[in-house]
C-alpha positions in Angstrom: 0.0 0.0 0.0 1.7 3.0 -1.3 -0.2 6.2 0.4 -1.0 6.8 3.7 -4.8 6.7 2.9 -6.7 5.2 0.0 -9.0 2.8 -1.6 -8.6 -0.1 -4.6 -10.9 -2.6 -6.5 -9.9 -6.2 -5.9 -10.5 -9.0 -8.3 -13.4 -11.1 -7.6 -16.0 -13.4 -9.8 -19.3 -12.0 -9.6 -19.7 -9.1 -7.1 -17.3 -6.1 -6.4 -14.7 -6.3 -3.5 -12.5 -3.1 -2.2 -10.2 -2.7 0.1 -9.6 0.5 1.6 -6.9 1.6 4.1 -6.1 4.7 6.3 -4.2 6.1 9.8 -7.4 5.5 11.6 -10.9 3.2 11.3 -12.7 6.4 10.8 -10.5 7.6 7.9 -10.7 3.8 6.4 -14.2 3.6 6.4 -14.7 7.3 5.0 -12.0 5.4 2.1 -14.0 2.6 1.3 -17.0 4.8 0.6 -15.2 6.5 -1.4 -13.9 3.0 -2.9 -17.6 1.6 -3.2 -18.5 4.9 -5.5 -15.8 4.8 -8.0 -16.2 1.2 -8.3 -19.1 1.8 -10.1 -18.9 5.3 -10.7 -16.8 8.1 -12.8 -16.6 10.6 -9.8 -14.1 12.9 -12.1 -16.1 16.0 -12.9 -18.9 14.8 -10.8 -20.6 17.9 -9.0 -21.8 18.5 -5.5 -25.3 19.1 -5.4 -25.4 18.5 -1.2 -24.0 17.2 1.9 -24.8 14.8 4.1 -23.6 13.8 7.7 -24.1 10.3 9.1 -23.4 9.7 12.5 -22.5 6.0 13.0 -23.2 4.2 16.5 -20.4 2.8 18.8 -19.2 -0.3 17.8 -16.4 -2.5 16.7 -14.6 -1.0 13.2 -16.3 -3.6 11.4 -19.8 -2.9 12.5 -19.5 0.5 11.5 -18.0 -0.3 8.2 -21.2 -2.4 7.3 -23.5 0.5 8.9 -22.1 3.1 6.9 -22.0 1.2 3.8 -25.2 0.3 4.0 -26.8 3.8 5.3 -25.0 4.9 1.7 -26.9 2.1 -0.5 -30.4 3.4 1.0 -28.8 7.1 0.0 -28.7 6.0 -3.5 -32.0 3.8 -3.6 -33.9 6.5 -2.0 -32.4 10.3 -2.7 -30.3 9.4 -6.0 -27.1 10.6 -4.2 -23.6 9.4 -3.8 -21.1 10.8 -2.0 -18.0 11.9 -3.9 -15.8 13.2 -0.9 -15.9 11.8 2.4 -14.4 13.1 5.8 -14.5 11.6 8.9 -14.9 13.1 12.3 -14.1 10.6 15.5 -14.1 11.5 18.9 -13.4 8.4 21.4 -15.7 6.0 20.0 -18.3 8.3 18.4 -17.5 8.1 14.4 -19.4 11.0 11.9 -18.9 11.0 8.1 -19.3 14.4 6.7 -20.3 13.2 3.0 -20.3 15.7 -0.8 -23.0 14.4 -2.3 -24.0 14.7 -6.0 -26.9 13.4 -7.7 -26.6 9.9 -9.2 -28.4 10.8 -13.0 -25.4 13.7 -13.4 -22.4 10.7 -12.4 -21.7 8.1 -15.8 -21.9 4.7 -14.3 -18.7 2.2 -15.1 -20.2 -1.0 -13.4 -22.5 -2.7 -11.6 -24.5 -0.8 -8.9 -24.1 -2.6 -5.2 -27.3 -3.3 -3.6 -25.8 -4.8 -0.3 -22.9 -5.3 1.6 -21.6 -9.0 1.6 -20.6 -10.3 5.7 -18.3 -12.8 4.2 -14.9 -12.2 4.3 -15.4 -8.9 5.6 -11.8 -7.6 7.4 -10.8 -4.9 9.1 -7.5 -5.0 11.3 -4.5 -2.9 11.9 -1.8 -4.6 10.3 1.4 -2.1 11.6 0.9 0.9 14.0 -1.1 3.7 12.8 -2.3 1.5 9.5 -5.7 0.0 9.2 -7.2 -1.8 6.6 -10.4 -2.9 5.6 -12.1 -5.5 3.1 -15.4 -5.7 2.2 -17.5 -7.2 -0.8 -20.1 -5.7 -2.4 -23.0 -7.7 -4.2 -23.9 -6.4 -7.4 
């Protein structure tokens, strides 16, 4: 993993699988929504039309993960939004996602939209001090 913070598509048969990684679980979360959008979405040029702040309840990283990821598929099925930045905001155990939105009909699509978040072979670990990582898969 090359940057401090960031997000990639892994290879998988049917659905969509990312792994995203980051200094802290708050950070690596806010990465892999970022991952989940642009693995089915052209986010360059996309416009912000809105934000949107979801708080997340306490919980292990991997909870969270599933939470947020799945609070974001119910953006998309019911307001046609998808974030296109993503901050996080963590104070002791309290996690917040301030989320740019932009309207889903202005974004091209590149692949298949996820509809839920898979529980198998979900991850998330610190793998060295001050690194997390997370892995989640995405069914298309």
């Amino acid at each position: 993993m090359s940057a401090d913070a960031g997000h990639r598509s892994l290879p998988h048969t049917a659905d969509t699988r990312i792994q995203a990684w980051a200094p802290t679980t708050g950070q690596c979360i806010a990465q892999a929504v970022l991952g989940m959008a642009k693995s089915f979405l052209d986010l360059r040029g996309a416009a912000a039309t809105g934000e949107y702040d979801l708080h997340v309840e306490p919980g292990e990283p991997q909870d969270q993960l599933v939470a947020v990821l799945d609070e974001i598929i119910y953006l998309m099925d019911t307001t046609e939004q998808i974030p296109i930045k993503a901050v996080a905001l963590q104070r002791q155990n309290r996690l917040s996602l301030h989320l740019t939105m932009a309207d889903l009909a202005t974004v091209p699509q590149t692949g298949a939209v996820p509809k839920a978040v898979a529980l198998h072979q979900l991850t998330f670990f610190e793998h060295r001090a001050g690194q997390w990582t997370c892995t989640v898969t995405l069914d298309v």
